[in-house]
Structure formats: structure tokens, C-alpha cells
C-alpha positions in Angstrom: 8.2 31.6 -14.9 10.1 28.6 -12.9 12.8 29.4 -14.0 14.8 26.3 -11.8 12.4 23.8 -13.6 12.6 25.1 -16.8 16.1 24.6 -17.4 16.0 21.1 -15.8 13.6 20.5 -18.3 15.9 21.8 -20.9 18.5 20.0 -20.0 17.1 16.5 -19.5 15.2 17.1 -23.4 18.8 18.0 -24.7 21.1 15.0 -23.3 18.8 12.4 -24.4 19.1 13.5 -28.2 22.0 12.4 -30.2 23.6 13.9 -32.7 22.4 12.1 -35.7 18.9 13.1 -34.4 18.8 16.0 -35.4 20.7 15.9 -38.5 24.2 16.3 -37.2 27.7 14.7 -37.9 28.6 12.5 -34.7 31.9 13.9 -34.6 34.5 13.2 -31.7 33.8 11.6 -28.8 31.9 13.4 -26.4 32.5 13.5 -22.7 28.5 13.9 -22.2 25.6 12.8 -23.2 23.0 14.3 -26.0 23.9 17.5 -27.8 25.7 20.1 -26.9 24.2 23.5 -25.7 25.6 25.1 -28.7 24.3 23.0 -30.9 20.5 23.6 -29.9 21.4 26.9 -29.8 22.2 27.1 -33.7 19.4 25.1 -34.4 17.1 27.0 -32.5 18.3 30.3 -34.2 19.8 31.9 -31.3 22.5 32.7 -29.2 24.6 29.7 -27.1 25.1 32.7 -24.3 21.3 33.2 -24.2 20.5 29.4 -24.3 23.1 28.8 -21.7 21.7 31.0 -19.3 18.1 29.5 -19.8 19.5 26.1 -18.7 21.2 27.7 -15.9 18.1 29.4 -14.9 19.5 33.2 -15.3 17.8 33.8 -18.4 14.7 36.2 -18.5 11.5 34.8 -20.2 11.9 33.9 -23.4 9.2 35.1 -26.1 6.5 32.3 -28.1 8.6 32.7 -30.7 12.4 31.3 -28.8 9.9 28.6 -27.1 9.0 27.4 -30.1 12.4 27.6 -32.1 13.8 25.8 -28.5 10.7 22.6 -29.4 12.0 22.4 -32.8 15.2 21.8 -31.7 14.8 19.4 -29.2 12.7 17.4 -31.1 9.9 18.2 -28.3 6.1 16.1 -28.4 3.2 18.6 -28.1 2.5 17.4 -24.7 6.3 18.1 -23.9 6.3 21.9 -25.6 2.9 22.6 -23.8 4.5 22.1 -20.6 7.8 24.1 -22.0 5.4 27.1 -22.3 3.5 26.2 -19.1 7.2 26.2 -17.2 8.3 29.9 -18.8 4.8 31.3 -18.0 4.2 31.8 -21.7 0.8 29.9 -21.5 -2.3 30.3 -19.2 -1.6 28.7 -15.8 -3.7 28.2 -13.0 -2.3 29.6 -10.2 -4.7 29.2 -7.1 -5.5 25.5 -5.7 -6.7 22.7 -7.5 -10.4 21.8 -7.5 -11.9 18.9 -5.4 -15.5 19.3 -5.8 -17.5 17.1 -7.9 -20.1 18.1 -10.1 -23.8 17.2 -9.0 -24.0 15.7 -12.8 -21.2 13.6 -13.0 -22.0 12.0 -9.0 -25.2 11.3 -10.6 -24.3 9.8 -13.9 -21.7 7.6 -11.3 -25.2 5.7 -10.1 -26.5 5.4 -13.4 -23.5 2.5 -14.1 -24.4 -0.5 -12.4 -22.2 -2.4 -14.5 -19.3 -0.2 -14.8 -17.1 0.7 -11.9 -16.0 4.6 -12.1 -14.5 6.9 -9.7 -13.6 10.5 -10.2 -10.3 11.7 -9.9 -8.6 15.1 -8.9 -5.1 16.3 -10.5 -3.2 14.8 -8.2 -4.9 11.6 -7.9 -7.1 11.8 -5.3 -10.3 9.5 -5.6 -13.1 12.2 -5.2 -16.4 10.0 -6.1 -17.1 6.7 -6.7 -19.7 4.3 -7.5 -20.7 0.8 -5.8 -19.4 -1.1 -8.3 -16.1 0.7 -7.7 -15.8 0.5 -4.2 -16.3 -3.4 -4.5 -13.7 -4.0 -7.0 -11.0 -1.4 -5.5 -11.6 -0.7 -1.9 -14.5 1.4 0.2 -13.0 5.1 0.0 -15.8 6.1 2.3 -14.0 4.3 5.1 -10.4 6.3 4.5 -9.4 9.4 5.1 -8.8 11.6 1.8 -5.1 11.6 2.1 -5.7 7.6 2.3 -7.8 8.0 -0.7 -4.7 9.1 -3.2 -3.9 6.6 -5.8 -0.1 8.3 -6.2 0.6 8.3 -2.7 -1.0 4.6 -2.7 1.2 3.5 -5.4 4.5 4.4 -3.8 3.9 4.6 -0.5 1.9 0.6 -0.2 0.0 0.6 3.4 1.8 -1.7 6.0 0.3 -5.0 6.0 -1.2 -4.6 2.2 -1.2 -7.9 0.5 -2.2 -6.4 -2.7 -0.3 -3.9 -3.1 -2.3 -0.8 -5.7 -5.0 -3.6 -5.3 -3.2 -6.0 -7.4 -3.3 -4.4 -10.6 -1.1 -5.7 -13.3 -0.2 -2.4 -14.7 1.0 -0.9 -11.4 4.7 -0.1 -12.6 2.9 1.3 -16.0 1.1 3.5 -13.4 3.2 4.9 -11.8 5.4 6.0 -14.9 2.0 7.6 -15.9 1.7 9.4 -12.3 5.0 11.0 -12.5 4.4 12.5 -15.5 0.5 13.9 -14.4 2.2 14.8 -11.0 4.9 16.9 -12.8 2.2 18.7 -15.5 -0.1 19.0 -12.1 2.9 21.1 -10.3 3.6 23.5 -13.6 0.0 24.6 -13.5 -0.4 24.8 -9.6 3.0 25.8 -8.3 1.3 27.4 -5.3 -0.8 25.2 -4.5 0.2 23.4 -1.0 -1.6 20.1 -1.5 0.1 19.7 -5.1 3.6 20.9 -3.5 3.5 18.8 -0.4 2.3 15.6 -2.3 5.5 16.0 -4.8 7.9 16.6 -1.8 6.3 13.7 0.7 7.1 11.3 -2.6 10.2 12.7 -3.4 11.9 12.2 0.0 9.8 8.8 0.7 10.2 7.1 -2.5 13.6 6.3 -4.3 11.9 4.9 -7.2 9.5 8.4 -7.1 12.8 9.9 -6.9 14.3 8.6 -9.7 11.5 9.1 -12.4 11.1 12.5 -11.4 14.7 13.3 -12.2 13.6 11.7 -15.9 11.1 15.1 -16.4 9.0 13.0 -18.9 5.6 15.0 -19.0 4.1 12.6 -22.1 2.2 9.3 -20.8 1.2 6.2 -22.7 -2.9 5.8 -22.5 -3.6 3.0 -20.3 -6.5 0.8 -22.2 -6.8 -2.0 -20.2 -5.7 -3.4 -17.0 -6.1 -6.5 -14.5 -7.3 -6.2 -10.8 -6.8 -9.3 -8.8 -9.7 -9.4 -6.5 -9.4 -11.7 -3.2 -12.8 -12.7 -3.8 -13.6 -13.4 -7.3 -9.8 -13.7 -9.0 -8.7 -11.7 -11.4 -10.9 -9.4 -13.7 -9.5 -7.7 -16.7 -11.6 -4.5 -18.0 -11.5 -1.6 -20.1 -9.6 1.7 -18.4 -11.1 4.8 -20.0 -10.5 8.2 -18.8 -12.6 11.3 -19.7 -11.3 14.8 -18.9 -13.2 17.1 -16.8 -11.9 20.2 -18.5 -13.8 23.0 -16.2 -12.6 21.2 -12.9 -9.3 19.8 -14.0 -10.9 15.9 -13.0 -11.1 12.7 -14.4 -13.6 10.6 -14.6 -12.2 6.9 -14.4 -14.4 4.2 -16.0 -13.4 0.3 -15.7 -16.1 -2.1 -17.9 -16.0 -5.0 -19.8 -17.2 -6.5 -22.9 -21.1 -7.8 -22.4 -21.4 -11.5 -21.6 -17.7 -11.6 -21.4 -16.6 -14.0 -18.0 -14.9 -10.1 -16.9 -18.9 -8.6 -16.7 -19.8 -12.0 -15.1 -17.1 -11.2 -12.5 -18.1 -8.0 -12.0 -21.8 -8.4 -11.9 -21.1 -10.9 -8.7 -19.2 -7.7 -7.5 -22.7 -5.7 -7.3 -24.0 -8.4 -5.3 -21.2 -8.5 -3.2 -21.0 -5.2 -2.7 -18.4 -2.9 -0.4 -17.4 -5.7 1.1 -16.6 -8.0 -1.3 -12.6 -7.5 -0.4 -13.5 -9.3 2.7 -14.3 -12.7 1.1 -12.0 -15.4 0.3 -12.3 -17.5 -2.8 
């Protein structure tokens, strides 16, 4: 149980909620925002002292059964009660390091999509595997380092120099709303992981704008469906973003495409030809 955490959490659900949210009378004015403690406690069916000392983090852990009466109340998303239960240790966690080993199946399924560009990702957005196609429309990991090969880290911490900053993707401030939250779920279920905890803490002190949606402890991110690179050497190429779940390895396997015969595919077939180093021509 994170006890710290978990009445942030509980606190940042419980002042964005007004009172007409849940069915109450907006009364007098109110000197905070969202409802008051006591008011999630009666709703939740227990008792404010109890509630008051979850939020403070002095409470012990609170059964299925409080969690769930705590959801109702708050108005929590299943995404956001799953990580409520994940953050009192009510639900199974994993609590060694995350995994960064690719299965032979899914590196070889990577070479069997000449025309879509994938790359496998680990919970905290480090780009495991890739294809050729990938490495020609985003970068050539092989050349980095892995720590150089995080999508996070690359999103708020841009390389000196970069011209394309998150190689020019038009959904970059979408991203890294959607990183935040992952990070945050990423950190419930490996709290003692070092890699997880030092990514969080290098962000947190580096980046204000990290910073600052962390404080928000949204857990619940739009799907990304489509996005825009913009490519130095063919211009920009818009394609489908679908992510599969590796459940077994906690991964993701990152597919870009578009539509057949479409001028995107066109742009990416001259991307095979060009290869790793396409990055290096100039339109």
C-alpha cells in the first residue's frame, strides 16, 4: 500500500468534482475546490474521520469493499479505480523490475512488415525492437544508447541541437499527456523497480511541464489513432498508430501503416528504399 500516493490520488479525484456532480446542493461558497471530505465520505458510506485519514495517508488499508464505495463516490473511470486498488495494494501488483526482453515471435513478426513501421515498447517507453521501416521513419535506435532510446525521456528532455523535436510528430503535446499517465500506472505496479523510479524522478526535477501533469494524477489516456511525422527527407507522412498489448511482458507493440495506394504508403515505401538513413537526406 502507498499510502503517500494514494491519498494524493484521493484528493486530486475529490477537488475536481463539484457539487452538483454528484447530486448535491451547491450551497455556500466554498473556500476550496471540489467536494468536501465529508461529503465523499457520506456518499461513500463511511466515516469522514476514516476518509480523512486515508487522504492524509494515516489510514490502514481499506477493504474491496471501501475501495469500491470510495469509486462510486468520486465518480472514478475503470482505468482510474484499477489504479485506486493498484495504489492500496488491494490488486495484484508486480513488484520486481519491469521486463525488457522481446519475444523471439514478435522480433520476427517485426520483419514480416515491410510496409508498416513497428517498434516494441517497454512500460516506460523504452524502444526495445524495431523494424527497418521504423528506423527510417523515426531514427536508427541501433546507433543510441538505451537510455537514448526512451520516447518519455525524448519527449521532455529534446536532445541539444534537435531540429525535430519527438521527430516532428504532430501529436507530440497529446503524447506526452498520454506518457504521464502510463508513467504514473507504470510506477503503481513497479514501485521498486529503480529504472521506473529513477525515470519518474530525472523528469520530475528536469521538466516543469513533466512536473506539472504529474501533479494532475490523471491515470486514463485518450487512444492515439493517428498521427503525422515530418520526415526531412520525404515531408510529412500521416499513418495509422495502433498499439497491441503484450500482456505476459507488460510491452507494446507499436504499429505505424497507412491506407494501400494512399500518397502516406507511397511515402513510406520510398522510406524502405531509403533505408536507416533516410533522416540524412534533404528534400
Amino acid at each position: 500500500m502507498d499510502k503517500q500516493e494514494l491519498g494524493a490520488f484521493l484528493r486530486s479525484r475529490r477537488e475536481r468534482l463539484r457539487p452538483w456532480d454528484v447530486g448535491l446542493p451547491a450551497g455556500s461558497r466554498r473556500r476550496t475546490p471540489g467536494l468536501r471530505r465529508e461529503e465523499v465520505a457520506v456518499l461513500a458510506h463511511i466515516s469522514t474521520e476514516y476518509y480523512v485519514r486515508l487522504e492524509q495517508g494515516r489510514a490502514p488499508r481499506p477493504s474491496s469493499e471501501v475501495l469500491a464505495g470510495i469509486a462510486g463516490a468520486l465518480r472514478l473511470t475503470d482505468a482510474e479505480s484499477d489504479h485506486l486498488h493498484v495504489l492500496a495494494g488491494t490488486a495484484p501488483s508486480r513488484t520486481g523490475l519491469h521486463r525488457r526482453d522481446v519475444r523471439p515471435s514478435i522480433l520476427a513478426l517485426l520483419e514480416r512488415l515491410p510496409q508498416t513501421a513497428a517498434i516494441v515498447t517497454s512500460a516506460v517507453f523504452e524502444v526495445l525492437a524495431w523494424n527497418d521501416l521504423a528506423a527510417a521513419l523515426m531514427e536508427d535506435f541501433s546507433r543510441l544508447a538505451p537510455r537514448d532510446r526512451n520516447l518519455v525521456r525524448l519527449a521532455f528532455l529534446p536532445r541539444e541541437h534537435s531540429e525535430t523535436p519527438l521527430y516532428g510528430v504532430s501529436d507530440a503535446t497529446e503524447f506526452r499527456h498520454h506518457a504521464v499517465m502510463t508513467l504514473r500506472s507504470t510506477l503503481a505496479r513497479y514501485p521498486n523497480d529503480p529504472e521506473v523510479t529513477g525515470l519518474v524522478d530525472e523528469l520530475r526535477s528536469s521538466s516543469g511541464e513533466f512536473a506539472r501533469l504529474w501533479e494532475r494524477h490523471d491515470v486514463q489516456a485518450a487512444a492515439m489513432l493517428t498521427k503525422t511525422f515530418h520526415h526531412p527527407a520525404v515531408g510529412p507522412i500521416t499513418v495509422d498508430c495502433d498499439a497491441l498489448t503484450l500482456t505476459d511482458r507488460d510491452q507494446h507493440l507499436v504499429l505505424y501503416s497507412a491506407p494501400p495506394g494512399s500518397p502516406d504508403a507511397e511515402a513510406l515505401a520510398l522510406l524502405n528504399v531509403l533505408g536507416a538513413e533516410a533522416r540524412d537526406y534533404q528534400r
